[in-house]
Backbone as XML, in Angstrom:
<?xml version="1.0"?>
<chain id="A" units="angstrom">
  <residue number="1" name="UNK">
    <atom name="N" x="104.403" y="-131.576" z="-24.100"/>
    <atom name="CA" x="105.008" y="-131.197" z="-22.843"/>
    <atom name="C" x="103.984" y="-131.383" z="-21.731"/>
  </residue>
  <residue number="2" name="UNK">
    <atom name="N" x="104.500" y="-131.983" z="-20.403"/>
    <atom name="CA" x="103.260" y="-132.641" z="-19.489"/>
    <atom name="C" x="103.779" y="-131.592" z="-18.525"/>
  </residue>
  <residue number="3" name="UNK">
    <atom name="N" x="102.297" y="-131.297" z="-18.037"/>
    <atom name="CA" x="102.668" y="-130.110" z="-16.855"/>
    <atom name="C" x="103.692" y="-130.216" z="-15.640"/>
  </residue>
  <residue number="4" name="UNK">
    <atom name="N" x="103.801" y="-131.418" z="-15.444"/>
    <atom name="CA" x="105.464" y="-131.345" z="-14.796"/>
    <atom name="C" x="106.804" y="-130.834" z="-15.048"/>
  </residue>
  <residue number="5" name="UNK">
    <atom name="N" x="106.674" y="-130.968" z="-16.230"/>
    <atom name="CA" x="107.520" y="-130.284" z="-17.304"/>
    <atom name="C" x="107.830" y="-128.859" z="-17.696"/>
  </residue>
  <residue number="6" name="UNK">
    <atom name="N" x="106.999" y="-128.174" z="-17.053"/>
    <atom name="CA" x="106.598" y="-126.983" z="-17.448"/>
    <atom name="C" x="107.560" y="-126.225" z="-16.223"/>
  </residue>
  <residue number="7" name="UNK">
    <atom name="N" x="108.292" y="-124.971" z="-16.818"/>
    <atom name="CA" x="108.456" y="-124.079" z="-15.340"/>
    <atom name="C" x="107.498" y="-123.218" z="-15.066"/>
  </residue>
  <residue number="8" name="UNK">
    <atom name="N" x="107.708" y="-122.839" z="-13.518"/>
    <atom name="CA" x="106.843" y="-121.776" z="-13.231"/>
    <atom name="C" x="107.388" y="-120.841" z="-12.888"/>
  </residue>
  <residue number="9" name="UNK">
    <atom name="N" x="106.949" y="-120.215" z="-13.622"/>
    <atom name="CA" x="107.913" y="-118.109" z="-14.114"/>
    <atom name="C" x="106.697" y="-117.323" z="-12.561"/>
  </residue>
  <residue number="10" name="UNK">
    <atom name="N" x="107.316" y="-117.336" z="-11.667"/>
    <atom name="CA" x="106.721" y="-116.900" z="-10.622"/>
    <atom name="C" x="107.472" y="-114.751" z="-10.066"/>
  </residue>
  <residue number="11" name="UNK">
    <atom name="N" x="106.246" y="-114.252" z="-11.184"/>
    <atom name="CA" x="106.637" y="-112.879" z="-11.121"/>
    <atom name="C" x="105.761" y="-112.040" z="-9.366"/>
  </residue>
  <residue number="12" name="UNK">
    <atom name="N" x="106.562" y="-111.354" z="-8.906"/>
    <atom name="CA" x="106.011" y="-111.126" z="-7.594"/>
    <atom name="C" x="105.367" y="-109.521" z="-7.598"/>
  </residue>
  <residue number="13" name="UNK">
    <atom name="N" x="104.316" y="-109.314" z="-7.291"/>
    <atom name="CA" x="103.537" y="-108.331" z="-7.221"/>
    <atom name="C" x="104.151" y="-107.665" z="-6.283"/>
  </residue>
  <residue number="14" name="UNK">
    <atom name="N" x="104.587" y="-105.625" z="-6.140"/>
    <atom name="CA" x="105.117" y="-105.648" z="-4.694"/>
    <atom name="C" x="104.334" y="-104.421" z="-4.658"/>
  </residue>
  <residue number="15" name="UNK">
    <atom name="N" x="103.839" y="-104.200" z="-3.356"/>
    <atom name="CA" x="102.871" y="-102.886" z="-3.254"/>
    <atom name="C" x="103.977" y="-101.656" z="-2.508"/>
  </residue>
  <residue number="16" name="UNK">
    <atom name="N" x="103.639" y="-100.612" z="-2.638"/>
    <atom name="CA" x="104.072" y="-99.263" z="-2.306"/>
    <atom name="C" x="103.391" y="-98.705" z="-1.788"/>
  </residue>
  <residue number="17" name="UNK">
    <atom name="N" x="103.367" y="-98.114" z="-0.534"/>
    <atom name="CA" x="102.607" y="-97.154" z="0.122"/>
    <atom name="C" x="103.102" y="-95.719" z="0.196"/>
  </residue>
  <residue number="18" name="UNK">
    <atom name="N" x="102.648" y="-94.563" z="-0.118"/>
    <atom name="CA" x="102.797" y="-93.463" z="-0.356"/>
    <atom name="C" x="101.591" y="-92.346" z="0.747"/>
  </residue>
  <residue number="19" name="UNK">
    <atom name="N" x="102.055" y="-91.358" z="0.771"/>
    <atom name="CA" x="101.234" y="-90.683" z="2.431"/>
    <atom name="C" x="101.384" y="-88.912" z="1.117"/>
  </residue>
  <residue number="20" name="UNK">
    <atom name="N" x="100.012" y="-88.436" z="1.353"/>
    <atom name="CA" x="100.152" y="-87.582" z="1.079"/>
    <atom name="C" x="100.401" y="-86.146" z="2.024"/>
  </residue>
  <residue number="21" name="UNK">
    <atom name="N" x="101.201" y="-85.267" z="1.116"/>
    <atom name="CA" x="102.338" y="-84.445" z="1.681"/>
    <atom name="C" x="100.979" y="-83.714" z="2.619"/>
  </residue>
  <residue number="22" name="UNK">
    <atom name="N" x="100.068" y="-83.096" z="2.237"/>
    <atom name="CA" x="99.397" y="-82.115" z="3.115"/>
    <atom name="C" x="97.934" y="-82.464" z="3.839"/>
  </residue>
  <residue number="23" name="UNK">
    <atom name="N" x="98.015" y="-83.522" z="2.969"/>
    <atom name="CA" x="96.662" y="-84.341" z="4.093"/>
    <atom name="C" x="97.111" y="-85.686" z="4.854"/>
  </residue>
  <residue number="24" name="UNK">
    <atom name="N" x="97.731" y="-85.498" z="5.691"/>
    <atom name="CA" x="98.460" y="-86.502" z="6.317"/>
    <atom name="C" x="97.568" y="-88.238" z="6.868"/>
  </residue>
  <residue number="25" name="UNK">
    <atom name="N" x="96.423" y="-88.067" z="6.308"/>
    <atom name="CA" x="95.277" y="-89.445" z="6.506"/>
    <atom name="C" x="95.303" y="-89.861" z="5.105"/>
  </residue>
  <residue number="26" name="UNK">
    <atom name="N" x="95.472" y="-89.245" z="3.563"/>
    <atom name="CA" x="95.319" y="-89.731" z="2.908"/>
    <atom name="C" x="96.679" y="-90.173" z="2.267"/>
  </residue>
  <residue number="27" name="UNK">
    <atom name="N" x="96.257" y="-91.930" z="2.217"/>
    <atom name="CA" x="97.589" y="-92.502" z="1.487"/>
    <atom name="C" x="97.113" y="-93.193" z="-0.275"/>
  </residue>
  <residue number="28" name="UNK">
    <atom name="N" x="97.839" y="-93.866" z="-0.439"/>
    <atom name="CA" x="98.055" y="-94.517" z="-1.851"/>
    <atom name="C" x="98.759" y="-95.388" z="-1.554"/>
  </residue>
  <residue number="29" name="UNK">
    <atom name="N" x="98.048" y="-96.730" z="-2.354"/>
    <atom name="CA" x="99.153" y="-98.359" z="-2.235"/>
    <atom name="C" x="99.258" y="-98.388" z="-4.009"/>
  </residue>
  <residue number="30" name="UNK">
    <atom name="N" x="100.336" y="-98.436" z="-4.630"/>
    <atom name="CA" x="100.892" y="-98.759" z="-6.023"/>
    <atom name="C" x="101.549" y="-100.247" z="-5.805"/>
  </residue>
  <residue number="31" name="UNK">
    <atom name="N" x="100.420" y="-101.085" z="-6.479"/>
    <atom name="CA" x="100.806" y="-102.375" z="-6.887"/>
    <atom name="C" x="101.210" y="-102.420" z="-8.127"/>
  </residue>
  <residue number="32" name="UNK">
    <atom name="N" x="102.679" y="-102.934" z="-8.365"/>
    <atom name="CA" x="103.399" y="-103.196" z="-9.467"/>
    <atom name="C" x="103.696" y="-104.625" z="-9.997"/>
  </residue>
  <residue number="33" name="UNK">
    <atom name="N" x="103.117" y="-105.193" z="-10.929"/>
    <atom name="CA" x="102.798" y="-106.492" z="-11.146"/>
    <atom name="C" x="104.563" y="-107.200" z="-11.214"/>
  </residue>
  <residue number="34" name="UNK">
    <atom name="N" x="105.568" y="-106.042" z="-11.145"/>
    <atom name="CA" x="106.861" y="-107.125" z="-12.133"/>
    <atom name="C" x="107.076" y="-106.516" z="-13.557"/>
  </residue>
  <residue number="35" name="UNK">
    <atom name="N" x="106.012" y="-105.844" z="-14.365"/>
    <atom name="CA" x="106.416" y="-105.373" z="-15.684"/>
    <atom name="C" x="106.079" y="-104.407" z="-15.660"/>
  </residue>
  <residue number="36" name="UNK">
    <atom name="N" x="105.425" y="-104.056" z="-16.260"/>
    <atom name="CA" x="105.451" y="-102.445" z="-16.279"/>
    <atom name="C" x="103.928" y="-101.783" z="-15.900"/>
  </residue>
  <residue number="37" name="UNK">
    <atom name="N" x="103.317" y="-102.633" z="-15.448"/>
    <atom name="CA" x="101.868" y="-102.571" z="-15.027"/>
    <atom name="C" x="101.653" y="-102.382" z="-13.568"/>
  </residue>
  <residue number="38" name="UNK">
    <atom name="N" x="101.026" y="-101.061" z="-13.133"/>
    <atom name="CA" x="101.071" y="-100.413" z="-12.226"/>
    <atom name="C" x="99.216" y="-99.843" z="-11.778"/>
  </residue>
  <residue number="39" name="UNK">
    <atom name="N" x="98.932" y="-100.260" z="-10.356"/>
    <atom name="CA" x="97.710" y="-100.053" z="-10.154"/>
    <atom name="C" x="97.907" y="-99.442" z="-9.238"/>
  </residue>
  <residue number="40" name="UNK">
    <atom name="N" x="96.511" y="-98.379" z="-8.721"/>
    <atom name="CA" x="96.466" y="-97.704" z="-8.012"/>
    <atom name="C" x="95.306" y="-97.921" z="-7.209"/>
  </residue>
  <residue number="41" name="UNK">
    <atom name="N" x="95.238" y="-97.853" z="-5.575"/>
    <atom name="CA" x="94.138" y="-97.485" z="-4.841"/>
    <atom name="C" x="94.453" y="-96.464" z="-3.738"/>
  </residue>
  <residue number="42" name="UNK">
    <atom name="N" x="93.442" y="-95.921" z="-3.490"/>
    <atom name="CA" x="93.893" y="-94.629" z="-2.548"/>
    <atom name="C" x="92.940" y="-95.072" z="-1.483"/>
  </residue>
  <residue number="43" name="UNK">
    <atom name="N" x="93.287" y="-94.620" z="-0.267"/>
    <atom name="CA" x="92.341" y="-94.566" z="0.830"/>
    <atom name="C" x="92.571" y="-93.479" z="1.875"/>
  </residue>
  <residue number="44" name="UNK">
    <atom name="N" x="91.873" y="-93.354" z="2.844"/>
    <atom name="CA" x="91.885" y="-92.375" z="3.987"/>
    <atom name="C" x="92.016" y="-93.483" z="5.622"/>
  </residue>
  <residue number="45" name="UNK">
    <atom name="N" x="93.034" y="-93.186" z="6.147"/>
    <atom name="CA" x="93.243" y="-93.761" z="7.361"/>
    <atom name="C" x="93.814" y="-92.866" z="8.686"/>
  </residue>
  <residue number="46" name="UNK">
    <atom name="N" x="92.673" y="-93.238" z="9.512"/>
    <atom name="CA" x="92.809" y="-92.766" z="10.873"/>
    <atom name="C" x="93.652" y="-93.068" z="12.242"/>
  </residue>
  <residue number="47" name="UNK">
    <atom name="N" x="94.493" y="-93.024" z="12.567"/>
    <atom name="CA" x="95.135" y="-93.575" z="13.881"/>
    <atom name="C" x="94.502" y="-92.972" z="15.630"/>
  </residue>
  <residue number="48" name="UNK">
    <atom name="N" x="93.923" y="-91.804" z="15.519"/>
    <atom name="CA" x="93.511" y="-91.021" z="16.576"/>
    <atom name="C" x="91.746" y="-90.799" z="16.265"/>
  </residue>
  <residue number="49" name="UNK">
    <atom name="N" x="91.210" y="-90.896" z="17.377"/>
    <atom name="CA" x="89.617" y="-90.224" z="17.096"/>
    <atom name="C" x="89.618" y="-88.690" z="17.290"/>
  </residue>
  <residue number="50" name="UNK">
    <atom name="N" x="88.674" y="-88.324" z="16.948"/>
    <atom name="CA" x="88.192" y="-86.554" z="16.735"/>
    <atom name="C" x="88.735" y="-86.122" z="18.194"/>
  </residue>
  <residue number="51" name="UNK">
    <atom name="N" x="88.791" y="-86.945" z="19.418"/>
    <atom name="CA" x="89.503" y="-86.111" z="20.461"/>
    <atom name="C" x="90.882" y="-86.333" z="20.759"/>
  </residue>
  <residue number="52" name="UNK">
    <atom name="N" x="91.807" y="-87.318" z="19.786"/>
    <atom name="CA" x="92.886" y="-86.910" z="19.695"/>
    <atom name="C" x="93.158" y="-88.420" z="20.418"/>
  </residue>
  <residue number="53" name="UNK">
    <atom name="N" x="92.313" y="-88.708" z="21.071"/>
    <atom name="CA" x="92.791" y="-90.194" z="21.597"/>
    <atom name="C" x="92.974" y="-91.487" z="20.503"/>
  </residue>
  <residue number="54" name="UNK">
    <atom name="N" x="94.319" y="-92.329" z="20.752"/>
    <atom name="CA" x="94.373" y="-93.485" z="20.096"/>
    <atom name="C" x="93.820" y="-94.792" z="20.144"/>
  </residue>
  <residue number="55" name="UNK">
    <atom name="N" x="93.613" y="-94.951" z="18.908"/>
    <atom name="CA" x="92.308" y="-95.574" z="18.581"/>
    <atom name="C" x="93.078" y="-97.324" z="18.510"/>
  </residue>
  <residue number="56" name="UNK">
    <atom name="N" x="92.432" y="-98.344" z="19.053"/>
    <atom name="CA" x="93.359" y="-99.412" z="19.297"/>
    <atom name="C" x="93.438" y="-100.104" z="17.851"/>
  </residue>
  <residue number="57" name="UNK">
    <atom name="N" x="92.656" y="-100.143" z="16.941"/>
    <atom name="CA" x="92.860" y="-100.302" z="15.340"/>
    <atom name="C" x="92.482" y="-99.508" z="14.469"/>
  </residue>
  <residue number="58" name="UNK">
    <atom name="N" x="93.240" y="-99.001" z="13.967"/>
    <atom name="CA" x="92.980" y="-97.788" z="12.711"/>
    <atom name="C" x="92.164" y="-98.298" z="12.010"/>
  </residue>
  <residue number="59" name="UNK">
    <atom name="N" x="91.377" y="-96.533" z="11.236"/>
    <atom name="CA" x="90.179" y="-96.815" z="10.956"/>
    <atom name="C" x="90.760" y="-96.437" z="9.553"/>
  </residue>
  <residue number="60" name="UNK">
    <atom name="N" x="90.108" y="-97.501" z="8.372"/>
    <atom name="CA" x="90.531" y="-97.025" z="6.876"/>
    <atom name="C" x="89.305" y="-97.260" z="5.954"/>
  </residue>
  <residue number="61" name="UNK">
    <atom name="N" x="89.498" y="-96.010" z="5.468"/>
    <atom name="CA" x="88.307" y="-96.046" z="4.094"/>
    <atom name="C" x="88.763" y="-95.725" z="2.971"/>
  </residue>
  <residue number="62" name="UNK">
    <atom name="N" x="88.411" y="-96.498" z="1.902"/>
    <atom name="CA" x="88.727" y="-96.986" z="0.653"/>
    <atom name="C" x="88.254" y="-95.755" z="0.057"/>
  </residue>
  <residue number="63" name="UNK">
    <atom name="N" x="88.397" y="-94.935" z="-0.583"/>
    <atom name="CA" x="87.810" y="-94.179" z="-1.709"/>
    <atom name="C" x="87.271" y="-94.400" z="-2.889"/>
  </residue>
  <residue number="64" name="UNK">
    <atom name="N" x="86.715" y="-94.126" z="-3.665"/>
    <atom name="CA" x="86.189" y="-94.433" z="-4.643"/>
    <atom name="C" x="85.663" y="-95.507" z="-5.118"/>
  </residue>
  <residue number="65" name="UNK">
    <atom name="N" x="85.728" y="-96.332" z="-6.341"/>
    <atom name="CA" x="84.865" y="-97.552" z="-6.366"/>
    <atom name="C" x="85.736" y="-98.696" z="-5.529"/>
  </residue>
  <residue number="66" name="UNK">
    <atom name="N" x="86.790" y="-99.052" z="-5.108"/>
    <atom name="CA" x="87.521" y="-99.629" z="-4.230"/>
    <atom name="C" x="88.238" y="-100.529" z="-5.247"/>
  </residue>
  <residue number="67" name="UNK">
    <atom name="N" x="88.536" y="-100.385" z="-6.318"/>
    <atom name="CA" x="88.923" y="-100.963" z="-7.516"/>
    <atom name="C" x="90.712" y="-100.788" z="-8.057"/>
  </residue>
  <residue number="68" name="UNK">
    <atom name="N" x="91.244" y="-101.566" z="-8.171"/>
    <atom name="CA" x="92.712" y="-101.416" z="-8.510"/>
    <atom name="C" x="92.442" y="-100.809" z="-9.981"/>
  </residue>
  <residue number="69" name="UNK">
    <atom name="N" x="93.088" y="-99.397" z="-9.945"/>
    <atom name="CA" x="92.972" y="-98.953" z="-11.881"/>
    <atom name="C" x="94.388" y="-99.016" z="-12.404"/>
  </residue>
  <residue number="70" name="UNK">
    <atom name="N" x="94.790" y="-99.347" z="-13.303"/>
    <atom name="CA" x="95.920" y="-99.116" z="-13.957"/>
    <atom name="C" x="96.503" y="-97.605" z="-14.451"/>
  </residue>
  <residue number="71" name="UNK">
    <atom name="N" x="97.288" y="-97.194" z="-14.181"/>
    <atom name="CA" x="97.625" y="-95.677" z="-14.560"/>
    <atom name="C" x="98.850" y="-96.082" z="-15.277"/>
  </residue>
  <residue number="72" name="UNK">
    <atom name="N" x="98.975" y="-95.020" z="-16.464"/>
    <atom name="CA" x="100.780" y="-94.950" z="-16.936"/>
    <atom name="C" x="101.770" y="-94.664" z="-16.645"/>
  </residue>
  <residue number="73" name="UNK">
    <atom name="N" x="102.703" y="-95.009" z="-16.267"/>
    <atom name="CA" x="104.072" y="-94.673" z="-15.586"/>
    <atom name="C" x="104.069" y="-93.235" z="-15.460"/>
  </residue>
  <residue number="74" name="UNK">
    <atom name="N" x="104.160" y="-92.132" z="-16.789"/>
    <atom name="CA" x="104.010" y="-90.504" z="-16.918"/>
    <atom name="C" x="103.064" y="-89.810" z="-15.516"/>
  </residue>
  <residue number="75" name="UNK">
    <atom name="N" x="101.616" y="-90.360" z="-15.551"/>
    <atom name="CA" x="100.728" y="-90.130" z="-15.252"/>
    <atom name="C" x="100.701" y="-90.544" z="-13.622"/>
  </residue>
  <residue number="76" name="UNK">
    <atom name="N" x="101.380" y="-91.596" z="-13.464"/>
    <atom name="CA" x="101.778" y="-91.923" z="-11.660"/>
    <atom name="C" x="102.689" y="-90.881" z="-10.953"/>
  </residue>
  <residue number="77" name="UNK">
    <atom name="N" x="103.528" y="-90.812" z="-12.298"/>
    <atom name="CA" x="104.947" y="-89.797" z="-11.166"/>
    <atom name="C" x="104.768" y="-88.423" z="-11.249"/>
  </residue>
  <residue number="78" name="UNK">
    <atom name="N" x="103.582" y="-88.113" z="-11.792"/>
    <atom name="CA" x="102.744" y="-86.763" z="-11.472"/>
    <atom name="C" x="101.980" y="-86.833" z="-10.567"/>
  </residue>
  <residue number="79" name="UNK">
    <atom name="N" x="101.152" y="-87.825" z="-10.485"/>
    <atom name="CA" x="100.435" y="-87.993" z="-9.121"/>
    <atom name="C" x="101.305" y="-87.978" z="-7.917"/>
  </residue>
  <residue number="80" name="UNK">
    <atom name="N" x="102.398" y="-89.159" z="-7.820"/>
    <atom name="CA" x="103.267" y="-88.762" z="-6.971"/>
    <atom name="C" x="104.182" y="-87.801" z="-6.405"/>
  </residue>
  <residue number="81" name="UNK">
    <atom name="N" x="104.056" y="-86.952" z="-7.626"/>
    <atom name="CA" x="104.612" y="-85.667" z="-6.409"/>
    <atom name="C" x="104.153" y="-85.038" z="-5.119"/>
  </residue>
  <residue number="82" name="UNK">
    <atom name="N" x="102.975" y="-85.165" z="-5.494"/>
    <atom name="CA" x="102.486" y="-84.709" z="-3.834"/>
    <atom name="C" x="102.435" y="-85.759" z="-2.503"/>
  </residue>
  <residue number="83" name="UNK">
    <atom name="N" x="102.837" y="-87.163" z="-2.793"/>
    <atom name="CA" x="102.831" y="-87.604" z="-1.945"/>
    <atom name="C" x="104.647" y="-88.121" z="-1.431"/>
  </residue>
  <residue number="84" name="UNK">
    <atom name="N" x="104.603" y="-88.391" z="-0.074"/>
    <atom name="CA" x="106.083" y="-89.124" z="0.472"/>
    <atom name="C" x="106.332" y="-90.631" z="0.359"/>
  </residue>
  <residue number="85" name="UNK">
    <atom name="N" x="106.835" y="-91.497" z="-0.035"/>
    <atom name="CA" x="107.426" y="-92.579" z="0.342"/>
    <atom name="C" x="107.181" y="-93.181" z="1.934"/>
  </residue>
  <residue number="86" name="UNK">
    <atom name="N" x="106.494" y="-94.032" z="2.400"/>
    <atom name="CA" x="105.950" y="-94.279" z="3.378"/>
    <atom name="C" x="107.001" y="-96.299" z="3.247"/>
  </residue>
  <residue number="87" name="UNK">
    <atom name="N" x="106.289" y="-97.239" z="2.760"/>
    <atom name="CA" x="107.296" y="-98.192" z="2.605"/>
    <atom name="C" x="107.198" y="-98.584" z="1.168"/>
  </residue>
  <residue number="88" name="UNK">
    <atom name="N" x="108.133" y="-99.390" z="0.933"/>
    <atom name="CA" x="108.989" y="-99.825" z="0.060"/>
    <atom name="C" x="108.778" y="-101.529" z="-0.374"/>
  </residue>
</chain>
């Protein structure tokens, strides 16, 4: 079979953004590969500076090693309770 020949099974990665319920700077993006493989990164993002004025590009910091980890489905929708649905 010559690689022309071949299809391409083109599975689409779709990310999720999630805002947590009581710290309103810290969010979560859940990248979902298409199967059942689900990564997580969290960060902290700013829209206003310490005097309340808006800031013309938000300021975001990555938490931890800045690394996509895989979590288990069980283990996400426990994490996700504390946070809201932000987009889709």
């Amino acid at each position: 079979m010559e690689k022309s020949d071949r299809k391409k099974v083109g599975i689409m990665t779709t990310i999720t953004i999630y805002r947590n319920k009581r710290n309103k700077n810290k969010y979560i993006e859940v990248h979902n590969d298409g199967y059942y493989h689900n990564s997580v990164k969290q960060y902290m993002q700013w829209k206003k500076d310490h005097n309340g004025n808006q800031l013309a590009k938000p300021i975001r910091n990555e938490t931890g090693d800045r690394v996509l980890h895989r979590w288990k489905k069980a283990n996400l929708m426990e994490l996700l309770e504390d946070y809201e649905l932000i987009t889709a």
